[in-house]
The first five atom37 places (N, CA, C, CB, O) and aatype in JSON, in Angstrom:
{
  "aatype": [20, 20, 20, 20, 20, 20, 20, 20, 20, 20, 20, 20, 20, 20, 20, 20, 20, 20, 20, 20, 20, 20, 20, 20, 20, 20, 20, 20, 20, 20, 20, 20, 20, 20, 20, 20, 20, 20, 20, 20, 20, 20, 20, 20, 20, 20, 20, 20, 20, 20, 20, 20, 20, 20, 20, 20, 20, 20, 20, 20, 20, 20, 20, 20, 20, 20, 20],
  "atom_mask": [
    [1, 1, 1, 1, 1],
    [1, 1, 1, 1, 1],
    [1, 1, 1, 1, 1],
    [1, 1, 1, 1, 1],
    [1, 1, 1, 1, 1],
    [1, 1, 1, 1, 1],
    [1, 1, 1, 1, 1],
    [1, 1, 1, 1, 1],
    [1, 1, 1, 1, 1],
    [1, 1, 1, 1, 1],
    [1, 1, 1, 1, 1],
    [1, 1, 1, 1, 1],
    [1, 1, 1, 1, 1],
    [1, 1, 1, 1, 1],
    [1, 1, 1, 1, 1],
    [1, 1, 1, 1, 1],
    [1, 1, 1, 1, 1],
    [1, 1, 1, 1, 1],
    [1, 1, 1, 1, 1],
    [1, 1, 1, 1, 1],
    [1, 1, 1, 1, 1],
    [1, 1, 1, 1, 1],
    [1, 1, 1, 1, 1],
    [1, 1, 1, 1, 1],
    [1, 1, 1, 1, 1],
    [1, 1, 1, 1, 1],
    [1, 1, 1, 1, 1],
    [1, 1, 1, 1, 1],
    [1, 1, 1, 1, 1],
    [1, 1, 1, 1, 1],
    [1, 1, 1, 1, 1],
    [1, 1, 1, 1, 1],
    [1, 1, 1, 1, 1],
    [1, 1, 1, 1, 1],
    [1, 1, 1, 1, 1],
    [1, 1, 1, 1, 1],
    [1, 1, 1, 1, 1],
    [1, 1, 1, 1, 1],
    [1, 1, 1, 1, 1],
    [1, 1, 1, 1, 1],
    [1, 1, 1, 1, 1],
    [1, 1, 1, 1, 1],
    [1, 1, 1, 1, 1],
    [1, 1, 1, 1, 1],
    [1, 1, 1, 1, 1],
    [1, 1, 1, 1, 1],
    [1, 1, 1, 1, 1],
    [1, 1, 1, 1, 1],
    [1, 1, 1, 1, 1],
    [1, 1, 1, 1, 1],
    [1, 1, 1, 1, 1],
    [1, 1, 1, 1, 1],
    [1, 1, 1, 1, 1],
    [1, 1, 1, 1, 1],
    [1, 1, 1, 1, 1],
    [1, 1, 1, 1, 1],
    [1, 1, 1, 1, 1],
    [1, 1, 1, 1, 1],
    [1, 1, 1, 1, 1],
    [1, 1, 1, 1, 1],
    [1, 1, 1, 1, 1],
    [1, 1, 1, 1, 1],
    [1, 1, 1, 1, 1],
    [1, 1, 1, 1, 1],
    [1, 1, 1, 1, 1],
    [1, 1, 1, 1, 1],
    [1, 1, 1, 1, 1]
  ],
  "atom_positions": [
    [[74.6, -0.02, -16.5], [73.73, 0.55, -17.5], [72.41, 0.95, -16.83], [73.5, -0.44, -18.67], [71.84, 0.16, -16.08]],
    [[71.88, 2.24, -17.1], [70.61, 2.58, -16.13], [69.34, 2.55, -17.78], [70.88, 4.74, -14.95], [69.34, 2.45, -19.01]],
    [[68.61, 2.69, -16.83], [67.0, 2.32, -17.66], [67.26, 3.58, -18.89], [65.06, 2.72, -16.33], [67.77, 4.67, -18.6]],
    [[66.77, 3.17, -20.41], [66.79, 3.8, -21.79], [65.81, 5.31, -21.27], [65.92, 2.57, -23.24], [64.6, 5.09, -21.34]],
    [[66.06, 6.3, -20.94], [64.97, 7.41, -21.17], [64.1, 7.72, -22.5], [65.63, 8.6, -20.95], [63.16, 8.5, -22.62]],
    [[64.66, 6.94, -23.38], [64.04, 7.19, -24.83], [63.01, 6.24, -24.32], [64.98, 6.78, -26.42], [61.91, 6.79, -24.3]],
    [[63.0, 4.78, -23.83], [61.79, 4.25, -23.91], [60.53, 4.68, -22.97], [62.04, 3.01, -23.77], [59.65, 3.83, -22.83]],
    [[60.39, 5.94, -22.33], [59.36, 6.79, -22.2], [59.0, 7.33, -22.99], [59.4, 7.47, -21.56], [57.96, 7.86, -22.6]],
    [[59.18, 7.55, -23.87], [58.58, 7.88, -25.35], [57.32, 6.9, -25.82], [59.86, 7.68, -26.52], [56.23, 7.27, -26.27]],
    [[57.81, 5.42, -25.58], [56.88, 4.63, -26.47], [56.0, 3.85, -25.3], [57.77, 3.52, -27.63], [55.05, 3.23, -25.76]],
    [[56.18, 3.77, -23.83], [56.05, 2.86, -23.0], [54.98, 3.66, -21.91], [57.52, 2.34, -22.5], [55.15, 4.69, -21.25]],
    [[54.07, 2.92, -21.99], [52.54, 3.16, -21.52], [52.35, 2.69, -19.91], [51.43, 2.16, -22.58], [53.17, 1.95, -19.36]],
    [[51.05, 3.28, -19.15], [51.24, 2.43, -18.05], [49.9, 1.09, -18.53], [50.98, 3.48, -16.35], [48.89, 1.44, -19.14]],
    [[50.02, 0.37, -18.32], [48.89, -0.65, -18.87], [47.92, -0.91, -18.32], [49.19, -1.75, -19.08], [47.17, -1.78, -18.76]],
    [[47.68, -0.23, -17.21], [46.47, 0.19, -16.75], [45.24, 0.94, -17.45], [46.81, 0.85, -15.9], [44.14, 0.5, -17.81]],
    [[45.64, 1.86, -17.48], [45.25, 3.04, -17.9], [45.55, 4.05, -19.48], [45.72, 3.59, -16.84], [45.01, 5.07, -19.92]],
    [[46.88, 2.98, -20.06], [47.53, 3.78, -21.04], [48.16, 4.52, -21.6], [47.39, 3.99, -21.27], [48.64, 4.63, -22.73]],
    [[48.1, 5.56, -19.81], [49.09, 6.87, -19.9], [49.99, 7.19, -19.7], [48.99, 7.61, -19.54], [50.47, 6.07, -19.9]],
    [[50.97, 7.85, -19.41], [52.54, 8.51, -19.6], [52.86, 8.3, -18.28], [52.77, 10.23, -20.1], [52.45, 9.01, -17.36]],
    [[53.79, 7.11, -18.12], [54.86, 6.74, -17.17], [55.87, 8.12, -16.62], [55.81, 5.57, -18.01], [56.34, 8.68, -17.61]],
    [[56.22, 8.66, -15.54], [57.42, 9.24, -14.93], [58.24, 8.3, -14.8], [57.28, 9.87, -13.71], [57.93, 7.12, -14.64]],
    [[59.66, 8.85, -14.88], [60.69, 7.83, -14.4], [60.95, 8.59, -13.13], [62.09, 7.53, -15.42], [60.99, 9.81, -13.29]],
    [[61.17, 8.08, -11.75], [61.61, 8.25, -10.79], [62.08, 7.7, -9.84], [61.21, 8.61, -10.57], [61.76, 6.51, -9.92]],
    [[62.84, 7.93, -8.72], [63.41, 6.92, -8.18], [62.7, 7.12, -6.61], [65.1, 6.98, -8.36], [62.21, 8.19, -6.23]],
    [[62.74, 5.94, -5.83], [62.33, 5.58, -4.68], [63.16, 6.17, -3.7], [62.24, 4.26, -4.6], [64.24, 6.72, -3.91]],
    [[62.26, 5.91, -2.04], [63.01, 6.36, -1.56], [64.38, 5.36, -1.36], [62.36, 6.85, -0.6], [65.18, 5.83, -0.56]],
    [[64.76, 4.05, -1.96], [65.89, 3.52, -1.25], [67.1, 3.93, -2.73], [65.6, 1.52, -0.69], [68.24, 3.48, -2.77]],
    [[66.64, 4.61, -3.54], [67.27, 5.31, -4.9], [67.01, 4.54, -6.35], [68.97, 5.38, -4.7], [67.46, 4.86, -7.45]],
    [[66.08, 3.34, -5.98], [65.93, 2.15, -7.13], [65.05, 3.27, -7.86], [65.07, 0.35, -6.68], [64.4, 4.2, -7.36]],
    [[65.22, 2.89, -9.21], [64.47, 3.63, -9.89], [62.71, 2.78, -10.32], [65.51, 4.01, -11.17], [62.44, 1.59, -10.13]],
    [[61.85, 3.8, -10.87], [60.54, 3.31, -11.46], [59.99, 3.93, -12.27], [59.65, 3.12, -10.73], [60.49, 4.97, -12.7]],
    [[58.92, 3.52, -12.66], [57.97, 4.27, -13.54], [56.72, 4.4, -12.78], [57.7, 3.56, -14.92], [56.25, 3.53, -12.04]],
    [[56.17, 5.67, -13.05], [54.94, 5.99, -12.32], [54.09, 6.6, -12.81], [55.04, 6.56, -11.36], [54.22, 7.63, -13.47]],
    [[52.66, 5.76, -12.43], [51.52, 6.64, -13.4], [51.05, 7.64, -12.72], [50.22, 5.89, -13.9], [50.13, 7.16, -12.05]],
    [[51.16, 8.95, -12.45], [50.14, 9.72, -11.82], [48.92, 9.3, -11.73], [50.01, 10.78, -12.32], [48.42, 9.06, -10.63]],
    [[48.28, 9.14, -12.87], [46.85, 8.99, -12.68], [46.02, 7.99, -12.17], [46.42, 9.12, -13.61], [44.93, 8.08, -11.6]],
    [[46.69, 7.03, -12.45], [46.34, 5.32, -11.29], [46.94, 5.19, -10.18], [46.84, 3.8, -11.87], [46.81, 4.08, -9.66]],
    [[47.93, 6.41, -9.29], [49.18, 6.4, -8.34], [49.59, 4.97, -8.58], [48.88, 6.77, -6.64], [49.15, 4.35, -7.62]],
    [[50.15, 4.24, -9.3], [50.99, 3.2, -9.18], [52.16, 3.7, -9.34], [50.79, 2.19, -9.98], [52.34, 4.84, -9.75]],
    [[53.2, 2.78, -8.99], [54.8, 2.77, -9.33], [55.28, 1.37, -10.06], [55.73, 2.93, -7.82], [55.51, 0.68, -9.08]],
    [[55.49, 0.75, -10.93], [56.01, 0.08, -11.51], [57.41, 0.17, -11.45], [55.54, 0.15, -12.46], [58.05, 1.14, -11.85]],
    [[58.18, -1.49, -10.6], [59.57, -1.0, -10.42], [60.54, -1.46, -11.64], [60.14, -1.55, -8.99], [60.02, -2.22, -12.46]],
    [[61.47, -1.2, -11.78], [62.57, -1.76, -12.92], [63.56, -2.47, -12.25], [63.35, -0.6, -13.79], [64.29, -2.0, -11.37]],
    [[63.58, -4.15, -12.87], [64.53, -4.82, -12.58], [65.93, -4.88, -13.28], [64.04, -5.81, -12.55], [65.66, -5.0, -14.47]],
    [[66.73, -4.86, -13.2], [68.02, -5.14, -14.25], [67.7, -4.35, -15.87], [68.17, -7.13, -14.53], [67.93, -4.85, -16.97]],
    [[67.02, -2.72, -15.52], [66.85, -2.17, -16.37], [65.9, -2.14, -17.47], [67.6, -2.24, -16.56], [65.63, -1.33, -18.36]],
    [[65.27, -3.83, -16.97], [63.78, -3.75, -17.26], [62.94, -3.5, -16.35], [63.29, -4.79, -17.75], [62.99, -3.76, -15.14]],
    [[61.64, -2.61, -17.39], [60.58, -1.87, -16.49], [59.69, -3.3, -16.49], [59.71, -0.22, -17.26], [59.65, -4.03, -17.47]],
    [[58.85, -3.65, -14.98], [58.25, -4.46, -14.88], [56.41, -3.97, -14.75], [58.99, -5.13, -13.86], [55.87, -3.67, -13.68]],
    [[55.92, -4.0, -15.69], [54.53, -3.23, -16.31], [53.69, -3.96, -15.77], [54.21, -3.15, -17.93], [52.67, -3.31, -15.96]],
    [[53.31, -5.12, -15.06], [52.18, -5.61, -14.32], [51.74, -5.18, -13.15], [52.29, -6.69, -14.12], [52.39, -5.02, -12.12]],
    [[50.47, -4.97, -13.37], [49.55, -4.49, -12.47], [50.01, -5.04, -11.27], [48.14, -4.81, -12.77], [50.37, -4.2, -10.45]],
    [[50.13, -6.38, -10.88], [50.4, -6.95, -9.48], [51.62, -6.9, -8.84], [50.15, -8.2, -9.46], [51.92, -7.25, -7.7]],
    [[52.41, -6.3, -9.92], [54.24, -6.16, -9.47], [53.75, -4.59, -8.95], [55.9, -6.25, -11.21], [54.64, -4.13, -8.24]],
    [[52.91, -3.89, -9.06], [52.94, -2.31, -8.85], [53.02, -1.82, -7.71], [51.92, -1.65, -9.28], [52.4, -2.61, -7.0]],
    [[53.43, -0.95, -7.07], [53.22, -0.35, -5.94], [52.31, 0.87, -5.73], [54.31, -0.1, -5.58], [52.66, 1.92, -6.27]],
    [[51.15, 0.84, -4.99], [50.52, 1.77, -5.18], [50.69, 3.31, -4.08], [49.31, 1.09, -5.23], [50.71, 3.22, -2.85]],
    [[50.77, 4.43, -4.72], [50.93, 5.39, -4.24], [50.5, 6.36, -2.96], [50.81, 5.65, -5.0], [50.36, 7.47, -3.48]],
    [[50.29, 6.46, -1.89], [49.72, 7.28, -1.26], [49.76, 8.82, -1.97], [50.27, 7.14, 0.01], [50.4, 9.02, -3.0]],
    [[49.09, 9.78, -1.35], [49.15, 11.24, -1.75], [49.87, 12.13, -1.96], [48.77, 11.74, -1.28], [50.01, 12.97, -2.85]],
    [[50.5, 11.8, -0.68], [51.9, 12.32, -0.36], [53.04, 12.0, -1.11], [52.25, 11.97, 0.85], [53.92, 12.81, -1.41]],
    [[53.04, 10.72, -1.45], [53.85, 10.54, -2.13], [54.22, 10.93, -3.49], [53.82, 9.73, -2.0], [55.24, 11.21, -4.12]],
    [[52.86, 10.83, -3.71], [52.6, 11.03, -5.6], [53.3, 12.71, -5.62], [50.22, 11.01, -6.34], [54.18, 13.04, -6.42]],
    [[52.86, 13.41, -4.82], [52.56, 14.93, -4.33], [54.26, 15.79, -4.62], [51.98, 14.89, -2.24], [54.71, 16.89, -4.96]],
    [[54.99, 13.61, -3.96], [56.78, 14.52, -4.25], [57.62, 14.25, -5.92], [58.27, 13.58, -2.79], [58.8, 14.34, -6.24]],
    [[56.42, 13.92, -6.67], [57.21, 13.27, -7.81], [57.07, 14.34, -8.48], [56.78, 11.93, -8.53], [56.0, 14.94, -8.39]],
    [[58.1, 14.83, -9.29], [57.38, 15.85, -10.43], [57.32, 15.31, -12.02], [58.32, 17.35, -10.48], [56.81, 16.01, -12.9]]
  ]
}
């Protein structure tokens, strides 16, 4: 079972508040990502894990390949 796309609809980054991307990494795991704070929030067993300290933060480049 892969992560609900409907729950980007209701699911915030909690940083900041704003609209999560779903995308996947480079090893194909998927996440959620805030543009605007470059974090990545990863998803475990299809839950998204929303804490600030679980996050991965973005370089430029990186953010640069997400659309």
């Amino acid at each position: 079972m892969a992560f609900d796309k409907k729950l980007l609809e209701i699911v915030a980054c909690p940083v900041c508040k704003g609209p999560l991307i779903l995308n996947k990494d480079a090893d194909g795991n998927e996440r959620l990502v805030c543009r605007l704070d470059r974090l990545a929030y990863p998803i475990e067993q299809n839950i998204p894990v929303l804490l600030e300290a679980e996050a991965q933060a973005l370089s430029s480049e990186e953010l640069e390949k997400i659309t």
